[in-house]
N, CA, C and O atoms as CSV, one atom per row, in Angstrom:
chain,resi,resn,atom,element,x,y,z
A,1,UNK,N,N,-132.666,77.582,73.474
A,1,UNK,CA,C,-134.043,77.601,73.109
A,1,UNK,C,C,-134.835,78.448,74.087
A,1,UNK,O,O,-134.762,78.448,75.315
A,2,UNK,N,N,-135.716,79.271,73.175
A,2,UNK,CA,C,-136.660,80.103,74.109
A,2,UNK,C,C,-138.006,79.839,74.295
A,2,UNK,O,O,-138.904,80.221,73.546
A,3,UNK,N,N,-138.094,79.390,74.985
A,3,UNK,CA,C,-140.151,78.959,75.236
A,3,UNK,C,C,-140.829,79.930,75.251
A,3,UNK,O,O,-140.587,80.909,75.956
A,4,UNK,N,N,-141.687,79.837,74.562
A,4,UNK,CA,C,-143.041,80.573,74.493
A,4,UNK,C,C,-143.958,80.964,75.519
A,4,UNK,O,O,-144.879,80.163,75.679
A,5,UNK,N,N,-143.961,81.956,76.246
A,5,UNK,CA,C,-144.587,81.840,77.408
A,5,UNK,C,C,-145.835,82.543,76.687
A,5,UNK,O,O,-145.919,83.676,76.213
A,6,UNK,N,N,-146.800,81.480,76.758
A,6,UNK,CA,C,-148.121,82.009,76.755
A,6,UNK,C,C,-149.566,82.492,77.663
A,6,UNK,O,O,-150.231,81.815,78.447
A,7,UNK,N,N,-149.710,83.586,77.326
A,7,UNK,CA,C,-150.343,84.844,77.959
A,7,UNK,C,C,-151.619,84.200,78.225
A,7,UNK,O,O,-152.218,83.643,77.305
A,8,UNK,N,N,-152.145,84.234,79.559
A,8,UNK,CA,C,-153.250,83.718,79.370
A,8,UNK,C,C,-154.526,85.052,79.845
A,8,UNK,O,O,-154.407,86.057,80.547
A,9,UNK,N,N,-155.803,84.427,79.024
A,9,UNK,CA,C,-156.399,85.226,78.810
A,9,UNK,C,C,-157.652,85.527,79.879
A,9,UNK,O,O,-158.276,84.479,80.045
A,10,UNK,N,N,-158.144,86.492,80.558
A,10,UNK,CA,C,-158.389,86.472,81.443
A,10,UNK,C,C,-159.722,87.647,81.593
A,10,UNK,O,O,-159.749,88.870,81.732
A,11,UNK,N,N,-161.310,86.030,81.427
A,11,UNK,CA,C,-162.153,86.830,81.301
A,11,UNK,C,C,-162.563,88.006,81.944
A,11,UNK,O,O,-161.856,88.111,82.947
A,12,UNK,N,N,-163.638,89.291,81.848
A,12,UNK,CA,C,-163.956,89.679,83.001
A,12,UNK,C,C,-165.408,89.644,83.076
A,12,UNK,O,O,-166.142,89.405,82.117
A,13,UNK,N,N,-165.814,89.912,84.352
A,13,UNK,CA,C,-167.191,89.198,85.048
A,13,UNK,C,C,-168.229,89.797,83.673
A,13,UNK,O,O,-169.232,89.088,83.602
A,14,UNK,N,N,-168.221,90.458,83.034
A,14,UNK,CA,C,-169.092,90.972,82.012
A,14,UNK,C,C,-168.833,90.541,80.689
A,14,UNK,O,O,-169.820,90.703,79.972
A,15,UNK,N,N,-167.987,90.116,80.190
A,15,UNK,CA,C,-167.679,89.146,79.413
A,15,UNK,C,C,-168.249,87.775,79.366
A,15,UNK,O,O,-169.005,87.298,78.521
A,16,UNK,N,N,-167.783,87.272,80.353
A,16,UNK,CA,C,-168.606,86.302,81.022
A,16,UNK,C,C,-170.077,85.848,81.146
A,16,UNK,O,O,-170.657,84.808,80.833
A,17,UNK,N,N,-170.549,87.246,81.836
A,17,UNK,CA,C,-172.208,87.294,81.628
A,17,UNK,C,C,-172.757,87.585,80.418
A,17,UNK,O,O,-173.879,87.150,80.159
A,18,UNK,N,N,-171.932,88.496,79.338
A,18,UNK,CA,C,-172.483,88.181,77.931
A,18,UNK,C,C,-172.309,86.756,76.965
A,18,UNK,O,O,-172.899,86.157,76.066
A,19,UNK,N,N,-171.371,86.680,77.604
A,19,UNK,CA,C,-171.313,84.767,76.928
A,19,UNK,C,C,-172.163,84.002,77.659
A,19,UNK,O,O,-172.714,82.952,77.328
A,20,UNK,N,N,-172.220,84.547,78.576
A,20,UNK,CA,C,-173.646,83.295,79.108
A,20,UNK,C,C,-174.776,83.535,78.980
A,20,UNK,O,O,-175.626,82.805,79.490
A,21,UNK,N,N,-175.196,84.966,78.038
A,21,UNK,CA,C,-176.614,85.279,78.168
A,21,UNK,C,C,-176.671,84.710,77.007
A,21,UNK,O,O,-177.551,83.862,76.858
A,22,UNK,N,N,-176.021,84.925,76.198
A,22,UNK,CA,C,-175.679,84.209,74.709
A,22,UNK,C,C,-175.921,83.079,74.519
A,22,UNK,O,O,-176.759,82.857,73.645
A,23,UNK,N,N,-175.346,81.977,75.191
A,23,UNK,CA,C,-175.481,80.747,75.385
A,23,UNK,C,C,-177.295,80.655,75.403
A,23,UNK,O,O,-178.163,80.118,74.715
A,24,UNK,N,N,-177.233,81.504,76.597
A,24,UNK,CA,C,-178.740,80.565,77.358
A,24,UNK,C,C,-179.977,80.961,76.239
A,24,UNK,O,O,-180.883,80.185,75.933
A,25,UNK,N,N,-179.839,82.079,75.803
A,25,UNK,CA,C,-181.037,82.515,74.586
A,25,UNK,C,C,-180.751,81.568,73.361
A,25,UNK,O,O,-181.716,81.204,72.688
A,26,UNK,N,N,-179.427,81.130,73.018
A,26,UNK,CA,C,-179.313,80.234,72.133
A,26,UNK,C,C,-179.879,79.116,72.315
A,26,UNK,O,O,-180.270,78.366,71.421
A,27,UNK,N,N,-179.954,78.947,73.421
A,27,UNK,CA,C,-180.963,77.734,73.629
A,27,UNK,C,C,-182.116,77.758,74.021
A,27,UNK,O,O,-182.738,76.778,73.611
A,28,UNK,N,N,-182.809,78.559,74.749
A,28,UNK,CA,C,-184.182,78.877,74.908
A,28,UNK,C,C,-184.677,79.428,73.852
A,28,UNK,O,O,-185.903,79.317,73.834
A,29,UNK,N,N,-184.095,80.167,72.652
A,29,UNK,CA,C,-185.305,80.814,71.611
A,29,UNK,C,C,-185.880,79.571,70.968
A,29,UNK,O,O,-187.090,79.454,70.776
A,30,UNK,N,N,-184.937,78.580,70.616
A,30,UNK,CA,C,-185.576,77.809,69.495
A,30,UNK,C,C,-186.801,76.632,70.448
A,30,UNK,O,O,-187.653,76.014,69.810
A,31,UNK,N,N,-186.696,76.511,71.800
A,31,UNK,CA,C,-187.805,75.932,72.212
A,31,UNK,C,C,-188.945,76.643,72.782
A,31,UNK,O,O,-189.952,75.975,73.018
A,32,UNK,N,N,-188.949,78.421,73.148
A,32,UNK,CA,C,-190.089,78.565,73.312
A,32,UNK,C,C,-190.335,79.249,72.046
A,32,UNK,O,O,-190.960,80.301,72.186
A,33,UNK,N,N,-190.072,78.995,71.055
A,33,UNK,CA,C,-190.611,79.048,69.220
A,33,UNK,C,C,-191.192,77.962,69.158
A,33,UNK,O,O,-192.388,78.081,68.893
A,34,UNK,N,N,-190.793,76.815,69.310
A,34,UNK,CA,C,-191.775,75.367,69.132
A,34,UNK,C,C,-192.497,75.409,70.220
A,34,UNK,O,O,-193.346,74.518,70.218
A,35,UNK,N,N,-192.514,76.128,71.225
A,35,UNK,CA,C,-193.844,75.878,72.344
A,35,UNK,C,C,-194.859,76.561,72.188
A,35,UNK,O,O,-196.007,76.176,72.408
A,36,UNK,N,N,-194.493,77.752,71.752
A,36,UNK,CA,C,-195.280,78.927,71.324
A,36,UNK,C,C,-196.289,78.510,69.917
A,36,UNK,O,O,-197.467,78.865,69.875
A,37,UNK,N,N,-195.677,77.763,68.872
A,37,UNK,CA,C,-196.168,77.552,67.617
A,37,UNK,C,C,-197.109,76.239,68.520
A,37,UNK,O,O,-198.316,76.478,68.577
A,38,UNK,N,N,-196.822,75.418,68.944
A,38,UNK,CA,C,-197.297,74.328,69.221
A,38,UNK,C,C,-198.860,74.701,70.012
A,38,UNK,O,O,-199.955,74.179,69.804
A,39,UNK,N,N,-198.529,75.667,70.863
A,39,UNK,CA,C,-200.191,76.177,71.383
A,39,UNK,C,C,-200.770,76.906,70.299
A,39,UNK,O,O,-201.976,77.113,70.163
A,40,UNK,N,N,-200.058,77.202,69.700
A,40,UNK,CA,C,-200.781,78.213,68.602
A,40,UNK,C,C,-202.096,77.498,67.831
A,40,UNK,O,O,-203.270,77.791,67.600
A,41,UNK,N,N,-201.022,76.195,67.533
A,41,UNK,CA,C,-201.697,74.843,66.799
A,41,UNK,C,C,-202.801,74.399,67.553
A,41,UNK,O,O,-203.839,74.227,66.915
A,42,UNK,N,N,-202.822,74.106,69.130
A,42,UNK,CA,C,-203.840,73.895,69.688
A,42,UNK,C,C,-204.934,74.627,69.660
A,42,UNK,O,O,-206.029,74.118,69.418
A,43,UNK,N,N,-204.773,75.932,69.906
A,43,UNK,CA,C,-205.699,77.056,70.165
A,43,UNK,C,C,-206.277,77.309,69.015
A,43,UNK,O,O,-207.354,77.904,69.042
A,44,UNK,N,N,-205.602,76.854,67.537
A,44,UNK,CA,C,-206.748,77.112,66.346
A,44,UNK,C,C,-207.440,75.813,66.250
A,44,UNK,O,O,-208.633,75.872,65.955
A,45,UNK,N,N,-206.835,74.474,66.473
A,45,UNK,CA,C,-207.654,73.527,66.626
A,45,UNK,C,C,-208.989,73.375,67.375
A,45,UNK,O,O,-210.040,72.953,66.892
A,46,UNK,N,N,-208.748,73.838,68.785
A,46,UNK,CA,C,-209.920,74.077,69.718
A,46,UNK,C,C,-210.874,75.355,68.574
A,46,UNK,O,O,-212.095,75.242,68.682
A,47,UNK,N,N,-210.500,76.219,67.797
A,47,UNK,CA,C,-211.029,77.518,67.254
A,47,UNK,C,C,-212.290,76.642,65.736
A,47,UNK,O,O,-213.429,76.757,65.286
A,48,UNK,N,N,-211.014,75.818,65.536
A,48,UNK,CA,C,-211.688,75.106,64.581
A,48,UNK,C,C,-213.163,74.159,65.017
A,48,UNK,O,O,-214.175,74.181,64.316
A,49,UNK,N,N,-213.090,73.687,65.768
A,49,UNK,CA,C,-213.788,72.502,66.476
A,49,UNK,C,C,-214.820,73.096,67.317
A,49,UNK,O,O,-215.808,72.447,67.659
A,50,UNK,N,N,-214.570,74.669,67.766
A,50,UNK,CA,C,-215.876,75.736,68.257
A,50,UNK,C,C,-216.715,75.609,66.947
A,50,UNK,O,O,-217.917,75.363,66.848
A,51,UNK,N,N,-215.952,75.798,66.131
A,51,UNK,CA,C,-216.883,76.688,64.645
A,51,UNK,C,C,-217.521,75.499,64.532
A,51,UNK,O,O,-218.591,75.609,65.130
A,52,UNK,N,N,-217.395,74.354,64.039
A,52,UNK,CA,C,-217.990,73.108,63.391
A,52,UNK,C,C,-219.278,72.966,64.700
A,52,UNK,O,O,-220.390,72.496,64.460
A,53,UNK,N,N,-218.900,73.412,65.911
A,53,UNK,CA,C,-219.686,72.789,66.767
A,53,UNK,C,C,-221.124,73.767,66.452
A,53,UNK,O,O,-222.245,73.273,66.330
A,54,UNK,N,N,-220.833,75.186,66.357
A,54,UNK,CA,C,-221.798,76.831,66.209
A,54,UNK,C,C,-222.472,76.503,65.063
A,54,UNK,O,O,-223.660,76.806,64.949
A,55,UNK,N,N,-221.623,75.676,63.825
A,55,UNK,CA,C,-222.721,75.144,62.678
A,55,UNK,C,C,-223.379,74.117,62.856
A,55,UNK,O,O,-224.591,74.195,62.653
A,56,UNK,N,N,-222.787,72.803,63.301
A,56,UNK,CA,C,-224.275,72.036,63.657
A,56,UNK,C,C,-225.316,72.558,64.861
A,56,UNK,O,O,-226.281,71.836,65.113
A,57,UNK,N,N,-225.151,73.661,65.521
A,57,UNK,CA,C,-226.014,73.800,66.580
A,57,UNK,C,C,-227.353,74.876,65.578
A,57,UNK,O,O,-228.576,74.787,65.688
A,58,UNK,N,N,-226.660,75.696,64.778
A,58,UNK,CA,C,-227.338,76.647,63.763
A,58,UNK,C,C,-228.211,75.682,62.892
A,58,UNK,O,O,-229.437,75.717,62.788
A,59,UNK,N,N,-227.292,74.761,62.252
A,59,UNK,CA,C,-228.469,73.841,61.743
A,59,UNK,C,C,-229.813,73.053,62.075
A,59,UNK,O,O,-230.837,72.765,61.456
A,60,UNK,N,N,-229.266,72.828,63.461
A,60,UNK,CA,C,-230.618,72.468,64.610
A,60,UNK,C,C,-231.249,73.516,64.500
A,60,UNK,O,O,-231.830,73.575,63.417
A,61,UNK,N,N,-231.395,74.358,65.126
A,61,UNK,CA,C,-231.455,75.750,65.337
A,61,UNK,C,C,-232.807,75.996,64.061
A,61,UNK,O,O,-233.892,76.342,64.529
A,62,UNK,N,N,-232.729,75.842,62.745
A,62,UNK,CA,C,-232.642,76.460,61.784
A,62,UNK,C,C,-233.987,74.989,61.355
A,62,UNK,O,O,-234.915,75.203,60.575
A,63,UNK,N,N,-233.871,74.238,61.739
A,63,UNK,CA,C,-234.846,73.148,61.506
A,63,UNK,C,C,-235.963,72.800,62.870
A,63,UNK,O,O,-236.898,72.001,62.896
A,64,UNK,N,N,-235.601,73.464,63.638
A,64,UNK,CA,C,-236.234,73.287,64.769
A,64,UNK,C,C,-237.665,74.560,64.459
A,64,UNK,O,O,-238.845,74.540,64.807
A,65,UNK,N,N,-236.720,75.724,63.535
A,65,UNK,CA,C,-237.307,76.535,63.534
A,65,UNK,C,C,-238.361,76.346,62.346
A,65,UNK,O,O,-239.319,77.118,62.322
A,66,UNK,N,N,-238.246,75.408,61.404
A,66,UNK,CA,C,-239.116,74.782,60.201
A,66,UNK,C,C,-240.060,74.327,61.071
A,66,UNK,O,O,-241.134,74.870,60.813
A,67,UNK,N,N,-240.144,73.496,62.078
A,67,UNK,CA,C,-240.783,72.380,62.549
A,67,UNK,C,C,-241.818,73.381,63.065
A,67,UNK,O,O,-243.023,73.236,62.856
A,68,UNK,N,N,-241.223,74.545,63.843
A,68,UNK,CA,C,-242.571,75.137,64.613
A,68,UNK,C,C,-243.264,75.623,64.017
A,68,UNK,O,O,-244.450,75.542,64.338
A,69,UNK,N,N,-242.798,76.526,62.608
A,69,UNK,CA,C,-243.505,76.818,61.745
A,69,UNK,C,C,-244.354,75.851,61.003
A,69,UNK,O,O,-245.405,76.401,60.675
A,70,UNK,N,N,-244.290,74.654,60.631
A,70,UNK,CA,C,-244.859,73.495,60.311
A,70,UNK,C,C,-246.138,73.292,61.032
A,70,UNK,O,O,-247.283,73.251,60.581
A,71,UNK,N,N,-245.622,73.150,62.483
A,71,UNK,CA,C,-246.618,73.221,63.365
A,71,UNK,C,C,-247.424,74.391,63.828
A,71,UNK,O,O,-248.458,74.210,64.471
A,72,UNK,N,N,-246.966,75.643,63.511
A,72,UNK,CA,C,-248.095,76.431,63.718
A,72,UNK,C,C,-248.868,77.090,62.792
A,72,UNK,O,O,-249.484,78.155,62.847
A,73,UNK,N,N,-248.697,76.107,61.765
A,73,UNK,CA,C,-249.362,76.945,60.027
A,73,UNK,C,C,-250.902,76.435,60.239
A,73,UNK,O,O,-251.018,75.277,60.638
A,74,UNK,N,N,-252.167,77.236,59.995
A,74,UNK,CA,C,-253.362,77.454,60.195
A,74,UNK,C,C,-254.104,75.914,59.427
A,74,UNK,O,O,-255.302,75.631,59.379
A,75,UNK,N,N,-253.085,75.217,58.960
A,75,UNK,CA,C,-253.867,73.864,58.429
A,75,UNK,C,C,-253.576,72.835,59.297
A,75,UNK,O,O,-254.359,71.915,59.533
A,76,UNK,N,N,-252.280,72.975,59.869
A,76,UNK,CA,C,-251.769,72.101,60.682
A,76,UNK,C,C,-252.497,72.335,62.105
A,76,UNK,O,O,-252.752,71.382,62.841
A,77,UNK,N,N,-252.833,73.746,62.463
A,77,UNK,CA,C,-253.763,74.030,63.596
A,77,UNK,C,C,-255.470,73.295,63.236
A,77,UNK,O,O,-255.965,72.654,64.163
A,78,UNK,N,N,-256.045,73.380,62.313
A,78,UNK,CA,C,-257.194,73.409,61.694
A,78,UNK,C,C,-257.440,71.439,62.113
A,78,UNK,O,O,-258.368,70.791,62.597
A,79,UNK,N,N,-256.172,71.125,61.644
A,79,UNK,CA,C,-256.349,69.565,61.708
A,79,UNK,C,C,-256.329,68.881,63.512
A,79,UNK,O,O,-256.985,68.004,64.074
A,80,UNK,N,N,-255.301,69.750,63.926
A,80,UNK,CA,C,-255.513,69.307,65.504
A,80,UNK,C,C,-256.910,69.782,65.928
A,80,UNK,O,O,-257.417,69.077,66.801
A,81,UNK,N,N,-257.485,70.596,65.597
A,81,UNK,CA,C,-258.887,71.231,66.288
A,81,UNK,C,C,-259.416,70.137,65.847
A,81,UNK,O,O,-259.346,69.330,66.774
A,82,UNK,N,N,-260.138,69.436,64.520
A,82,UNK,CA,C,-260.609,68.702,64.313
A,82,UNK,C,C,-260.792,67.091,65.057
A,82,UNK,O,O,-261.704,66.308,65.322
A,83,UNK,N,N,-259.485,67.170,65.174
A,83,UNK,CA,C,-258.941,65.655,66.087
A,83,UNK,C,C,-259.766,65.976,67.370
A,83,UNK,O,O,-260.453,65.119,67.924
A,84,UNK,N,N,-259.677,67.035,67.732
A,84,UNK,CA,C,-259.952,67.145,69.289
A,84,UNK,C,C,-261.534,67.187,69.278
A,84,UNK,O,O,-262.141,66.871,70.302
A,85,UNK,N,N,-262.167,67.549,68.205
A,85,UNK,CA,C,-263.648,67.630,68.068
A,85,UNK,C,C,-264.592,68.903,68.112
A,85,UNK,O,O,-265.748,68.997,68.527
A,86,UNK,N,N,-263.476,70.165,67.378
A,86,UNK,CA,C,-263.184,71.278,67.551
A,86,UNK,C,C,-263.893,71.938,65.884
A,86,UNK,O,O,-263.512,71.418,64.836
A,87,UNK,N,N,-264.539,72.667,65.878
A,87,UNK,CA,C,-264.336,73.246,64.187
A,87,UNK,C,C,-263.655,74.700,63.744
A,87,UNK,O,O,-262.908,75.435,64.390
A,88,UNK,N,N,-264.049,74.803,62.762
A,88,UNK,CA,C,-263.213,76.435,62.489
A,88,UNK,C,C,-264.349,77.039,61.965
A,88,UNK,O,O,-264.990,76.535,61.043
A,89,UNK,N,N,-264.719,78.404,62.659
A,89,UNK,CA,C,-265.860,78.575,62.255
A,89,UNK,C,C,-265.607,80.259,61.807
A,89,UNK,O,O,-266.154,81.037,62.589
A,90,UNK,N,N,-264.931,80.839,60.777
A,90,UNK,CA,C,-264.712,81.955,59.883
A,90,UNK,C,C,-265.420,83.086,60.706
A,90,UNK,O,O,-264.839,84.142,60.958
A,91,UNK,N,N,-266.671,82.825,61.104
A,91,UNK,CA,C,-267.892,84.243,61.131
A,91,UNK,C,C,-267.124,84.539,63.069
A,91,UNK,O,O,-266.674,85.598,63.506
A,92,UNK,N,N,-267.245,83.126,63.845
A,92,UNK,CA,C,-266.324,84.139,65.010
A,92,UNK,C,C,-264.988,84.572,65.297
A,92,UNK,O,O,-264.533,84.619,66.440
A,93,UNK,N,N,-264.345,84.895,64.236
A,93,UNK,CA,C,-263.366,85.399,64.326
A,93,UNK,C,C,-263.834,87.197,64.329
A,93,UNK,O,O,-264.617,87.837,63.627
A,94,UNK,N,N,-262.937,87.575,65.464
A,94,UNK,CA,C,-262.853,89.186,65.540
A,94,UNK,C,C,-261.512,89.567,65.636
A,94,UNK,O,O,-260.661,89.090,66.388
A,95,UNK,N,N,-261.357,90.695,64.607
A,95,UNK,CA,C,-260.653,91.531,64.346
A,95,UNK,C,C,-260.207,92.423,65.313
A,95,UNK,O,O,-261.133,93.221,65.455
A,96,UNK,N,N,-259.335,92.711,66.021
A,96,UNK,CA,C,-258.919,93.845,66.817
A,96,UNK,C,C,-258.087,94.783,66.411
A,96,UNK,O,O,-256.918,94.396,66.425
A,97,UNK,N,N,-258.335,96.527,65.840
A,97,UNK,CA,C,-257.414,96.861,65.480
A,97,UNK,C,C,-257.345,97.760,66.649
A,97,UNK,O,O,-258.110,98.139,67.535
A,98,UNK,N,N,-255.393,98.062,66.081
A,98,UNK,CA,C,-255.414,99.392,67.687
A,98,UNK,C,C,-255.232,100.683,66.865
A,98,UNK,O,O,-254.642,100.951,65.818
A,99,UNK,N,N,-255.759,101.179,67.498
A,99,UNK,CA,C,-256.286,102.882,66.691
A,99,UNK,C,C,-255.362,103.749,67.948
A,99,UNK,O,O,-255.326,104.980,67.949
């Protein structure tokens, strides 16, 4: 009987380092893909939650700006003069134009 002498196989250092770069990207792509997506998710959340914040501030904004107008319309002035003991008297009003 003749035994099989088997050849053994015998990496070399670059072989080696391509099987191990192999390895290690096999395992790092698929978690900085979920880390990457995962801030992604945050960063439109925070994007989302700016916007909602820019519309209720516009809506203030936008009623604040009713109110002054409210308050500075010539009836609403007319009535505080009155309160105060004030009248409106048409003839002294002067006109200034600029020429």
């Amino acid at each position: 009987m003749k035994k099989k002498v088997k050849k053994k196989y015998v990496m070399s250092k670059f072989e080696r380092l391509l099987y191990t770069f192999t390895v290690f990207l096999l395992v790092i792509a698929p978690i900085s893909i979920v880390f990457s997506k995962a801030t992604l998710a945050k960063i439109n959340f925070e994007v989302e939650k700016q916007k909602r914040e820019i519309s209720k501030q516009e809506k203030t904004n936008e009623s604040l700006s009713m109110a002054i107008d409210e308050l500075a319309s010539l009836t609403k002035i007319q009535e505080v003069a009155e309160s105060q003991g004030l009248s409106y008297n048409n003839n002294n009003i002067k006109t200034v134009n600029d020429n």
